[in-house]
ROROLO-332964 format. One line per field, with one value per residue (C-alpha): x, y, z; residue in one letter. Coordinates in steps of 0.2 Angstrom, whole numbers, plus 5000, padded with zeros to 4 digits. Layout:
xx = c(X | ...) .
yy = c(Y | ...) .
zz = c(Z | ...) .
residu = c(a | ...) .
END
This chain:
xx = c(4415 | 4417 | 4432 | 4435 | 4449 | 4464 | 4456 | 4438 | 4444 | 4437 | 4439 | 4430 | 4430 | 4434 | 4446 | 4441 | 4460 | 4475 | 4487 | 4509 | 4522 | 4537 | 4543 | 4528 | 4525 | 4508 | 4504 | 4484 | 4475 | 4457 | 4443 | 4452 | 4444 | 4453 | 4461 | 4470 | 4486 | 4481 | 4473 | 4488 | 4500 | 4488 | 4492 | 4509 | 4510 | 4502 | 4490 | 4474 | 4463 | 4458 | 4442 | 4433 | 4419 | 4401 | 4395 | 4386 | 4395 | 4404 | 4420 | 4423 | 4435 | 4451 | 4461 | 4479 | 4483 | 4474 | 4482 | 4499 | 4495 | 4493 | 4508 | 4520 | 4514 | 4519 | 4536 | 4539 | 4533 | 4547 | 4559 | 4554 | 4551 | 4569 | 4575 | 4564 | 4571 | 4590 | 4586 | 4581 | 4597 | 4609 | 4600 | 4608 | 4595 | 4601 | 4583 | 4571 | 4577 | 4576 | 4559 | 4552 | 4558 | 4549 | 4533 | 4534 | 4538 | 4523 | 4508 | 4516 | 4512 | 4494 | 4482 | 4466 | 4458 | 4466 | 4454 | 4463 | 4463 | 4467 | 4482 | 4482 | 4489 | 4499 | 4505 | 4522 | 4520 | 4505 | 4512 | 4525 | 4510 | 4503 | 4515 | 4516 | 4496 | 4501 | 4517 | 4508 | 4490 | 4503 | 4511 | 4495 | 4489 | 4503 | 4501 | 4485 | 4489 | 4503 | 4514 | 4535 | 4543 | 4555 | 4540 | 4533 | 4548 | 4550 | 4530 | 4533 | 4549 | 4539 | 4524 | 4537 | 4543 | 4529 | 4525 | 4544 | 4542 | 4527 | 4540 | 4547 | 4533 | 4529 | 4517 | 4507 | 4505 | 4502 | 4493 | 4485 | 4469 | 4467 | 4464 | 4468 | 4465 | 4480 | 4485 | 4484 | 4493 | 4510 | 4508 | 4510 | 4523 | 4532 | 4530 | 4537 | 4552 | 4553 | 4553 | 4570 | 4580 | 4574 | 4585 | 4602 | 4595 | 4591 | 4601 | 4585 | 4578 | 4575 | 4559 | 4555 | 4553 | 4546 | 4533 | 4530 | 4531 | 4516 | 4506 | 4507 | 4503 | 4488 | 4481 | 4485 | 4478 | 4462 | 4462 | 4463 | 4455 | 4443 | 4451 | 4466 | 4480 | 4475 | 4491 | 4501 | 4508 | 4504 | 4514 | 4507 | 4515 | 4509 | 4492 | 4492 | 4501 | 4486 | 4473 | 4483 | 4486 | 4469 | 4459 | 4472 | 4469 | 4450 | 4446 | 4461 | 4459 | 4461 | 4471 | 4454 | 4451 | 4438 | 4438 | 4426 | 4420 | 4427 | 4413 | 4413 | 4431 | 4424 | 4410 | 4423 | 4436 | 4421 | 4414 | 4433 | 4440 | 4448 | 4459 | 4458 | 4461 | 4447 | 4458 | 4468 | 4451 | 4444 | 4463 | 4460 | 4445 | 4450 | 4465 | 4455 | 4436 | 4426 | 4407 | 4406 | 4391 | 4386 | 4390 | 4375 | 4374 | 4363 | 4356 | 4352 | 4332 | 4339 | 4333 | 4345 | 4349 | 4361 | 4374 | 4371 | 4382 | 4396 | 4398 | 4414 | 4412 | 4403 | 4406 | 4392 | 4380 | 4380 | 4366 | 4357 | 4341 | 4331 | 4327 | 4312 | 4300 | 4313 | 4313 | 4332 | 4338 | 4352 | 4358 | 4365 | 4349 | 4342 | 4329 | 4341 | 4351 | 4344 | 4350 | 4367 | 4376 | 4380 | 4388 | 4390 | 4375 | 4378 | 4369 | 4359 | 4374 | 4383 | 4395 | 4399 | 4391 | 4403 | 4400 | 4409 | 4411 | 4424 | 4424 | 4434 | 4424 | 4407 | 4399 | 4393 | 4406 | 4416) .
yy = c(4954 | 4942 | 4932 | 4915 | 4901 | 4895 | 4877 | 4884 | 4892 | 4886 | 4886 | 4901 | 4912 | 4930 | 4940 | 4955 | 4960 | 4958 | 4947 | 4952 | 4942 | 4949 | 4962 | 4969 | 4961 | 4958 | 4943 | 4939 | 4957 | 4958 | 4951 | 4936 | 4921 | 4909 | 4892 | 4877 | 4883 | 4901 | 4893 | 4882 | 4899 | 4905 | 4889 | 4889 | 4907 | 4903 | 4916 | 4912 | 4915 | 4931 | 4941 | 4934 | 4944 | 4939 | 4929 | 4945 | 4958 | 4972 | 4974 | 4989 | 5003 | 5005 | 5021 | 5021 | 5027 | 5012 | 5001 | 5009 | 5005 | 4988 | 4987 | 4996 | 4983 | 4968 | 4974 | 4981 | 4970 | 4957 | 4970 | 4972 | 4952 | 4951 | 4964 | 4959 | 4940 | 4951 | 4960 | 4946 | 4936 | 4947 | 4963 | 4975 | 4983 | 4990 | 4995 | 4999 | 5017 | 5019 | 5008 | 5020 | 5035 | 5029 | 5024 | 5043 | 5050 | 5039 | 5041 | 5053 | 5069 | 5067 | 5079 | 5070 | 5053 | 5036 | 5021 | 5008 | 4992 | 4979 | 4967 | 4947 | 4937 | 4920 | 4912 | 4914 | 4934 | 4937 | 4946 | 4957 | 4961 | 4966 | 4978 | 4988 | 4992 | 4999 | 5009 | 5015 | 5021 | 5027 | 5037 | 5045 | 5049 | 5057 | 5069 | 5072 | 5078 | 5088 | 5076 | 5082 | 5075 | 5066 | 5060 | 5055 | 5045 | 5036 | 5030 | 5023 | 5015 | 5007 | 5001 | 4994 | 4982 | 4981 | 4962 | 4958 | 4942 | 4935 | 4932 | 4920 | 4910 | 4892 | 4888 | 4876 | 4889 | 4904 | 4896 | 4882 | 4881 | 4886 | 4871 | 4876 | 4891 | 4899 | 4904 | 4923 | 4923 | 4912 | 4925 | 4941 | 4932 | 4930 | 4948 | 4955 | 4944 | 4950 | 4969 | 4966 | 4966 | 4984 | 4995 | 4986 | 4986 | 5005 | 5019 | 5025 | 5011 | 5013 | 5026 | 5015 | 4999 | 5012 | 5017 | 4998 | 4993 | 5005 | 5002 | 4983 | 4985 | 4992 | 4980 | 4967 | 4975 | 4979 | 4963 | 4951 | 4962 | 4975 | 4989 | 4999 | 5005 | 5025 | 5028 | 5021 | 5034 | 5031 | 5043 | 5046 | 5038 | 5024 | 5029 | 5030 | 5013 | 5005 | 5012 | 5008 | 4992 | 4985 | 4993 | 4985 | 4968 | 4968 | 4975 | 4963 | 4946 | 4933 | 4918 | 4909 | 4922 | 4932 | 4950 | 4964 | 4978 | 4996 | 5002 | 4989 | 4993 | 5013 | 5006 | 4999 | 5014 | 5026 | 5011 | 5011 | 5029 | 5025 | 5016 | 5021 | 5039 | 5049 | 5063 | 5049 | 5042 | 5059 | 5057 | 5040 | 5043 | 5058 | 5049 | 5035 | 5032 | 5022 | 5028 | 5039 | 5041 | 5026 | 5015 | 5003 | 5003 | 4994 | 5008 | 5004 | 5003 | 4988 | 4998 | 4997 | 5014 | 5021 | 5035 | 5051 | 5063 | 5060 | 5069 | 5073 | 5080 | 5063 | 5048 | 5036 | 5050 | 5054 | 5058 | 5042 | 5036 | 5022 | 5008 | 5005 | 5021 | 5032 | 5044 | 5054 | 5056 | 5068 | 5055 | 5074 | 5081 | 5083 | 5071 | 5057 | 5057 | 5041 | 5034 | 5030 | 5018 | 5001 | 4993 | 4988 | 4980 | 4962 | 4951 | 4933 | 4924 | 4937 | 4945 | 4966 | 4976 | 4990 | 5002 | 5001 | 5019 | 5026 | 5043 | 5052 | 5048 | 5054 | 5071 | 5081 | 5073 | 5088) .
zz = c(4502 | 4514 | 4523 | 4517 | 4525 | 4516 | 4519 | 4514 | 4495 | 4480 | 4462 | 4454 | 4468 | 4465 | 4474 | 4481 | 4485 | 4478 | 4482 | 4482 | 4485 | 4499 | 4487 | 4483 | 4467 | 4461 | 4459 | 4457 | 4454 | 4462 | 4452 | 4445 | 4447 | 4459 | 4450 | 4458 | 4456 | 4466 | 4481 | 4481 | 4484 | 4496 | 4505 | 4501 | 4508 | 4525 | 4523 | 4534 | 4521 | 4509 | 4504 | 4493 | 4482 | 4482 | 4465 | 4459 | 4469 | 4459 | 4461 | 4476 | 4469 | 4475 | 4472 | 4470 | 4488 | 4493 | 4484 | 4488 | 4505 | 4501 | 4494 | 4507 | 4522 | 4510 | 4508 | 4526 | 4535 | 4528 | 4535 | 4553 | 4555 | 4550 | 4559 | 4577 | 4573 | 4574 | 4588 | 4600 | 4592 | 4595 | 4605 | 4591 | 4578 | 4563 | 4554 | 4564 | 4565 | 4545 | 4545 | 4557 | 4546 | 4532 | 4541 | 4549 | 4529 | 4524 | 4537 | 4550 | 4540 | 4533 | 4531 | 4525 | 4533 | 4524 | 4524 | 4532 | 4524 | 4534 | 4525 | 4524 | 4536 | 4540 | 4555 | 4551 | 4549 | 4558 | 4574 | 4563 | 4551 | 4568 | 4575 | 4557 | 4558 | 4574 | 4571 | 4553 | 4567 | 4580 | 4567 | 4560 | 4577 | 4584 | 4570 | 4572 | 4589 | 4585 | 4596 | 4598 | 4582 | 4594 | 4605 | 4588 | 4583 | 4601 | 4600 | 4581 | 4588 | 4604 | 4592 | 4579 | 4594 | 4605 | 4604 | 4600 | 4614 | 4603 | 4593 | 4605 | 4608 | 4599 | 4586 | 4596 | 4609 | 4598 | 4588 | 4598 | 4610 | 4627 | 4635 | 4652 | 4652 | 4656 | 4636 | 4639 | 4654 | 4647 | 4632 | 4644 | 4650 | 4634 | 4631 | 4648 | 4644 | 4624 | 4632 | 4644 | 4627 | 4621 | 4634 | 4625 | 4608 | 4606 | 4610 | 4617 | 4624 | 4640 | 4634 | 4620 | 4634 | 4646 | 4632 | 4629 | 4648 | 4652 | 4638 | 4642 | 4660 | 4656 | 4646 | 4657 | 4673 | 4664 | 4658 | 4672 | 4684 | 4673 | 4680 | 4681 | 4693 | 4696 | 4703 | 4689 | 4678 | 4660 | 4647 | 4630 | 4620 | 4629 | 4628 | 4610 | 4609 | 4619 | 4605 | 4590 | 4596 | 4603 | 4588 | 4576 | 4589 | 4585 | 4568 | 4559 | 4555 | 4569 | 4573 | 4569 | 4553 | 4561 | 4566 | 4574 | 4568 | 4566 | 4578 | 4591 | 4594 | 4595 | 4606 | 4619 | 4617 | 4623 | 4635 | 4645 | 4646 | 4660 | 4649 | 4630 | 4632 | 4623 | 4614 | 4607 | 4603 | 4593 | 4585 | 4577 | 4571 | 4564 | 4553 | 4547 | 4538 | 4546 | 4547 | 4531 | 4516 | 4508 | 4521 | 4532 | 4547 | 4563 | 4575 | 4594 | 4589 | 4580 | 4564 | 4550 | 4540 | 4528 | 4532 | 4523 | 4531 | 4544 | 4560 | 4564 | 4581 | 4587 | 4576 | 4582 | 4580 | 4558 | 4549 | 4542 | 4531 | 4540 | 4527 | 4537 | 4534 | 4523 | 4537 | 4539 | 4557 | 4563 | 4577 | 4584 | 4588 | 4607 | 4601 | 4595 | 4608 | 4612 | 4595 | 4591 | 4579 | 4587 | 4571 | 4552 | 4546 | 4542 | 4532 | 4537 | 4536 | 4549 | 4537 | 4537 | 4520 | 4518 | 4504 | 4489 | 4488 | 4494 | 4502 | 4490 | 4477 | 4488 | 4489 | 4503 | 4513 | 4522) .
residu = c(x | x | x | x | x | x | x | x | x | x | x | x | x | x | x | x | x | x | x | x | x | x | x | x | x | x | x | x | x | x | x | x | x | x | x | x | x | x | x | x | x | x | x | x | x | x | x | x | x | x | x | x | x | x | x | x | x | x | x | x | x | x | x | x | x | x | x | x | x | x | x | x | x | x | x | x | x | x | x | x | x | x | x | x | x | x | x | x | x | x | x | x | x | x | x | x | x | x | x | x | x | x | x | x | x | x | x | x | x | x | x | x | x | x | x | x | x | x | x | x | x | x | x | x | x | x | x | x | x | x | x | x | x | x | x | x | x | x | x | x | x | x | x | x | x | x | x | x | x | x | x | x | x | x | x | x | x | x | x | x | x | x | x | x | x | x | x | x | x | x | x | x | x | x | x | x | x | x | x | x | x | x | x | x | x | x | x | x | x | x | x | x | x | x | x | x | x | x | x | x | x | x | x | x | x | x | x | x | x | x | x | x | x | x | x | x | x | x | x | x | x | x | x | x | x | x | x | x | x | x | x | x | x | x | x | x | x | x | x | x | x | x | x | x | x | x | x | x | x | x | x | x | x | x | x | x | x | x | x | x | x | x | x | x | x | x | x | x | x | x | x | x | x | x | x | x | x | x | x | x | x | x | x | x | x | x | x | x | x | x | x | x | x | x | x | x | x | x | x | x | x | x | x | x | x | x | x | x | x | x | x | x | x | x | x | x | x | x | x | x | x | x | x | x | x | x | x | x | x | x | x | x | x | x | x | x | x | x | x | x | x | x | x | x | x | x | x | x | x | x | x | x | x | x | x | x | x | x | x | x | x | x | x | x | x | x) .
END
């Protein structure tokens, strides 16, 4: 599977994922062979581009569950662009509490992990597609934590609305290069500014600003100076918030269609505890798959290897089957503790193999 532009599509090409319209409808299932007239509604659509399967690569199953998921950020995400384009219009909301609800009714009372496929996205939806991954991850992660309902309810509300200001910026900025320089900074400014309308548009909004304030703050200091402010107190649902939302930022398509992997952003999370907190770490990667049987991997010997078991208590560290000598390794041992994995194999051409397995449908994973 690999990603492929809007511009780059050709005829023949197969989908990997389906694609629905705003209400949810499917329109072009998975496996069908792109024509003129689909690239020309991926256009038309503004997507950035979509996943395309190799010529001879079988089609990856997806359960119901998956494609549930797939469906449910199509037609909510229409629903909190709207209601975030009413908010900074008029400061009122009149949504967000039952979208939040309903993300909470969904993914806020889980008991088993949920592979988190990552949705399509355009310009004109792409930062609201972005604050639904991160309510849905805030969400499952305040549950897995065994956070206060109503501490629950105020981090899904903050993550909802977090980036409301980039909703303010232009195209040609958003979207344009940084020719000076200066991009990130004029887009932190937008946000500080897109927060001020929080406190009058939530009868809790000065916690749901607060929540967002923080979380933002330490981003930005981290950012610009590689390190954070000790003394500033950071509440947890802000501390959620910042891991929802960078691992969202990273493993998600980009402005420019490209995206890291799952364990790069684990690599940084453990790299920078000072600032992504390492029980809310444990918490996400306990709610989602990432590292599970079946899928390859690159070790820090620069071997490659295949996942046989995961390891729960220590993600990096599974147990895997080297495809140079055969030989398995429990990355958990004393002896292995110099081994870990580093990231999902890719291919010549730099693109991520993922197994085609899902885990639910694997043994021995307990």
């Amino acid at each position: 599977m690999k990603f492929v532009e809007a511009a780059e599509l050709k005829n023949g090409m197969r989908l990997a994922r389906p694609i629905y319209n705003k209400k949810g409808v499917l329109l072009f299932e998975r496996d069908s062979r792109l024509t003129q007239q689909t690239i020309e509604s991926v256009r038309n659509f503004g997507l950035l581009g979509v996943y395309i399967l190799e010529p001879a690569e079988p089609l990856p199953p997806m359960s119901e569950e998956d494609l549930e998921f797939e469906r449910f950020q199509i037609m909510t995400v229409f629903s909190i662009q709207d209601e975030l384009e009413k908010i900074l219009a008029t400061k009122r909301q009149t949504r967000i509490d039952s979208i939040a609800a309903t993300i909470l009714k969904k993914y806020g009372h889980l008991e088993d992990k949920v592979n988190f496929y990552q949705n399509l996205r355009g310009r004109d939806d792409f930062v609201c597609r972005h604050c639904l991954n991160t309510a849905i991850l805030c969400a499952m992660i305040t549950h897995f934590m065994n956070v206060r309902v109503d501490e629950q309810l105020q981090t899904v509300y903050a993550a909802i609305v977090h980036d409301i200001g980039k909703m303010q910026i232009p195209k040609e900025i958003l979207f344009g290069p940084d020719a000076d320089g200066t991009l990130q900074e004029r887009i932190y400014q937008y946000q500080w500014e897109g927060l001020e309308v929080l406190e009058s548009a939530f009868s809790e909004g000065v916690s749901i600003k607060r929540i967002c304030s923080q979380a933002l703050r330490t981003q930005q200091t981290f950012e610009q100076t590689g390190e954070t402010d000790h003394n500033a107190k950071v509440s947890l649902g802000a501390k959620i918030l910042l891991v929802a939302n960078r691992y969202d930022e990273m493993t998600a398509m980009s402005l420019q269609g490209t995206s890291e992997s799952e364990v790069k952003a684990l690599l940084e999370f453990n790299e920078h505890p000072e600032v992504y907190d390492s029980k809310v770490v444990e918490a996400l990667t306990g709610c989602i798959n990432i590292l599970f049987p079946g899928v390859s991997v690159e070790l820090s010997t620069g071997e490659k290897a295949l996942i046989l078991t995961e390891n729960p208590a220590d993600i990096l560290r599974p147990v895997v089957l080297t495809f140079g000598d055969n030989s398995i390794l429990d990355l958990s041992l004393a002896d292995n503790r110099d081994i870990q994995v580093v990231d999902i194999m890719k291919t010549m051409d730099n693109r991520y193999i993922m197994s085609s397995i899902p885990p639910q449908l694997q043994g021995g994973n307990e």
